[in-house]
C-alpha positions in Angstrom: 22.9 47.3 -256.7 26.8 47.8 -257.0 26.0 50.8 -259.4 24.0 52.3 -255.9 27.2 51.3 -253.2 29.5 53.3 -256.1 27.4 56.0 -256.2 26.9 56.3 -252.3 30.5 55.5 -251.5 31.9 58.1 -253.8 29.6 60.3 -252.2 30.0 60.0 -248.5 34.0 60.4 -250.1 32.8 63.7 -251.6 31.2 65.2 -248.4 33.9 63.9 -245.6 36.9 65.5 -247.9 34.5 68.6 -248.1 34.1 68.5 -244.2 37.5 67.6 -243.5 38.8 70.5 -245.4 36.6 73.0 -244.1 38.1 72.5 -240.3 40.7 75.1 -240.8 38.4 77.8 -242.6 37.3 79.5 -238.8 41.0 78.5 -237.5 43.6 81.3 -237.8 47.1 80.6 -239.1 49.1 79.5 -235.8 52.3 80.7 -238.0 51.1 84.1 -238.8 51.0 85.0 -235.1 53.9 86.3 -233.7 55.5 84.3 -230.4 58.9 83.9 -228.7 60.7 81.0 -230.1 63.5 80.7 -226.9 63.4 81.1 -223.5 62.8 84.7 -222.7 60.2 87.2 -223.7 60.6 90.3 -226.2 59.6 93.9 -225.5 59.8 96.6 -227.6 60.9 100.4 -226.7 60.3 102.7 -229.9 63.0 102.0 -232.1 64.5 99.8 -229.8 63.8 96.1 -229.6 64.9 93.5 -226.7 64.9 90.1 -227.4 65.1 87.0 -225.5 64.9 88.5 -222.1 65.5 86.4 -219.1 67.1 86.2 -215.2 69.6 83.9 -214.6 69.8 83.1 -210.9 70.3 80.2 -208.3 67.8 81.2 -206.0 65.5 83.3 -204.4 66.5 86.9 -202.9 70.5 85.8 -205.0 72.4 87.4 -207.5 70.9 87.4 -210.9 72.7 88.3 -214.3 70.4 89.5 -217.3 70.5 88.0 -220.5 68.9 88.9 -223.9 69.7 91.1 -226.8 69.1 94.4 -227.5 68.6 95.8 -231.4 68.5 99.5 -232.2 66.1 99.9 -235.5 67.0 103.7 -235.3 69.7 105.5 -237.3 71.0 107.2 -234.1 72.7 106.0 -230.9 70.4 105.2 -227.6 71.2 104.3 -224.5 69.0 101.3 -222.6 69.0 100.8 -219.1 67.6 98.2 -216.8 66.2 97.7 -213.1 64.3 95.5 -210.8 62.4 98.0 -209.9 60.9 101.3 -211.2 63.9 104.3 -211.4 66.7 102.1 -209.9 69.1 101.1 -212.5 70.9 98.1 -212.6 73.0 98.7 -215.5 73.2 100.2 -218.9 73.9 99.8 -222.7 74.4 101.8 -225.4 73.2 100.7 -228.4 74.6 102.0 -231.8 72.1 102.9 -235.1 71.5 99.8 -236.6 73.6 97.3 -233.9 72.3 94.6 -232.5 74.5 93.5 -228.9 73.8 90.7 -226.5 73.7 91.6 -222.4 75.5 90.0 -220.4 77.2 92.5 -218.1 73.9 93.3 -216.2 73.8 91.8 -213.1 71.2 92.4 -209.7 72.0 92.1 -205.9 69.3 90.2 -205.6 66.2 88.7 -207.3 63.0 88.1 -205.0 61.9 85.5 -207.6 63.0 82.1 -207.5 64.1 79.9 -210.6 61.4 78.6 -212.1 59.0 81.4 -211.7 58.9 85.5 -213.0 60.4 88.8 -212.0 59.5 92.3 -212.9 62.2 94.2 -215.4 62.0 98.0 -216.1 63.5 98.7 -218.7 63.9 102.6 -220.1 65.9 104.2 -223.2 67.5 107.9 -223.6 64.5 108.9 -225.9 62.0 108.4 -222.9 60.4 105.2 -223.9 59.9 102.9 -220.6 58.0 99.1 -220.0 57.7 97.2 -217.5 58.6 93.2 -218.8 57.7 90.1 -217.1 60.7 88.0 -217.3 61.4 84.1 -216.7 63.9 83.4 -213.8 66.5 80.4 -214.7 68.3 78.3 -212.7 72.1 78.9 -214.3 72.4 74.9 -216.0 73.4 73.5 -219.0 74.3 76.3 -221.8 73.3 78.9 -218.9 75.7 77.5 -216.7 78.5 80.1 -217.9 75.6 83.2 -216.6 76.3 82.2 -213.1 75.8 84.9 -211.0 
C-alpha cells in the first residue's frame, strides 16, 4: 500500500511540474517587447529618434515647455522641429550626426490639455520625415518642478 501512495504521489509530482511549466509555452516574453520605461512616449523620424516625450504644464489652455531627448542615428546634421498643431512651429533643434541632446528650450502659449491627460505633438525633420505623437501632459512637481512654464 505505501509502495502505491509512492508511486501515485511521485506521479501527480511528475504531471503538476509538467503543467506548471508549460504555462508560459503560449505566453510571449513580456521582456522582449519593446515599451517606454519613463514618463513620456518615443517616436521615431527616419534616422531620428525622440525619446521620453512629454508636456509640462500647470493647467489647461497655460504655458507648456517640452521635454524629451532627441538622438540623430544619421552621420549628417538634421534639424527637428516641433508644434501643437500641424505646420505651426513651436521651436527647433538641430541635431548633430551621431548627438544625442535633451529639449528643454521648447515651450507653447498654450496647451488645450490639462495635466493629467494627452496633447497632440507634430513633430517634423529637415529630411521630410513628420508624425503626429500623443504626448502625456504633467503637472510641473517634484523633479519637473524646475520645467515650470
Amino acid at each position: 500500500m505505501k509502495r502505491l501512495h509512492r508511486a501515485l504521489a511521485a506521479a501527480g509530482a511528475l504531471a503538476s511540474t509538467a503543467a506548471l511549466s508549460a504555462c508560459s509555452y503560449l505566453s510571449p516574453v513580456q521582456t522582449d517587447m519593446p515599451y517606454n520605461p519613463t514618463e513620456g512616449v518615443s517616436a521615431k523620424l527616419g534616422v531620428v529618434v525622440a525619446r521620453n516625450l512629454a508636456i509640462v504644464s500647470s493647467a489647461a489652455n497655460g504655458k507648456g515647455v517640452l521635454m524629451g531627448a532627441v538622438v540623430n542615428q544619421g552621420d549628417s546634421s538634421v534639424s527637428v522641429s516641433f508644434g501643437a498643431q500641424p505646420g505651426v512651429t513651436a521651436g527647433s533643434m538641430d541635431v548633430g550626426g551621431r548627438e544625442l541632446k535633451t529639449i528643454t528650450t521648447i515651450t507653447f502659449d498654450s496647451v488645450a490639455a490639462p495635466p493629467g491627460s494627452t496633447a497632440d505633438l507634430f513633430l517634423r525633420t529637415s529630411e521630410g520625415a513628420d508624425q503626429k505623437v500623443t504626448v502625456p501632459v504633467l503637472l510641473p512637481t517634484g523633479a519637473l518642478a524646475t520645467l515650470k512654464p
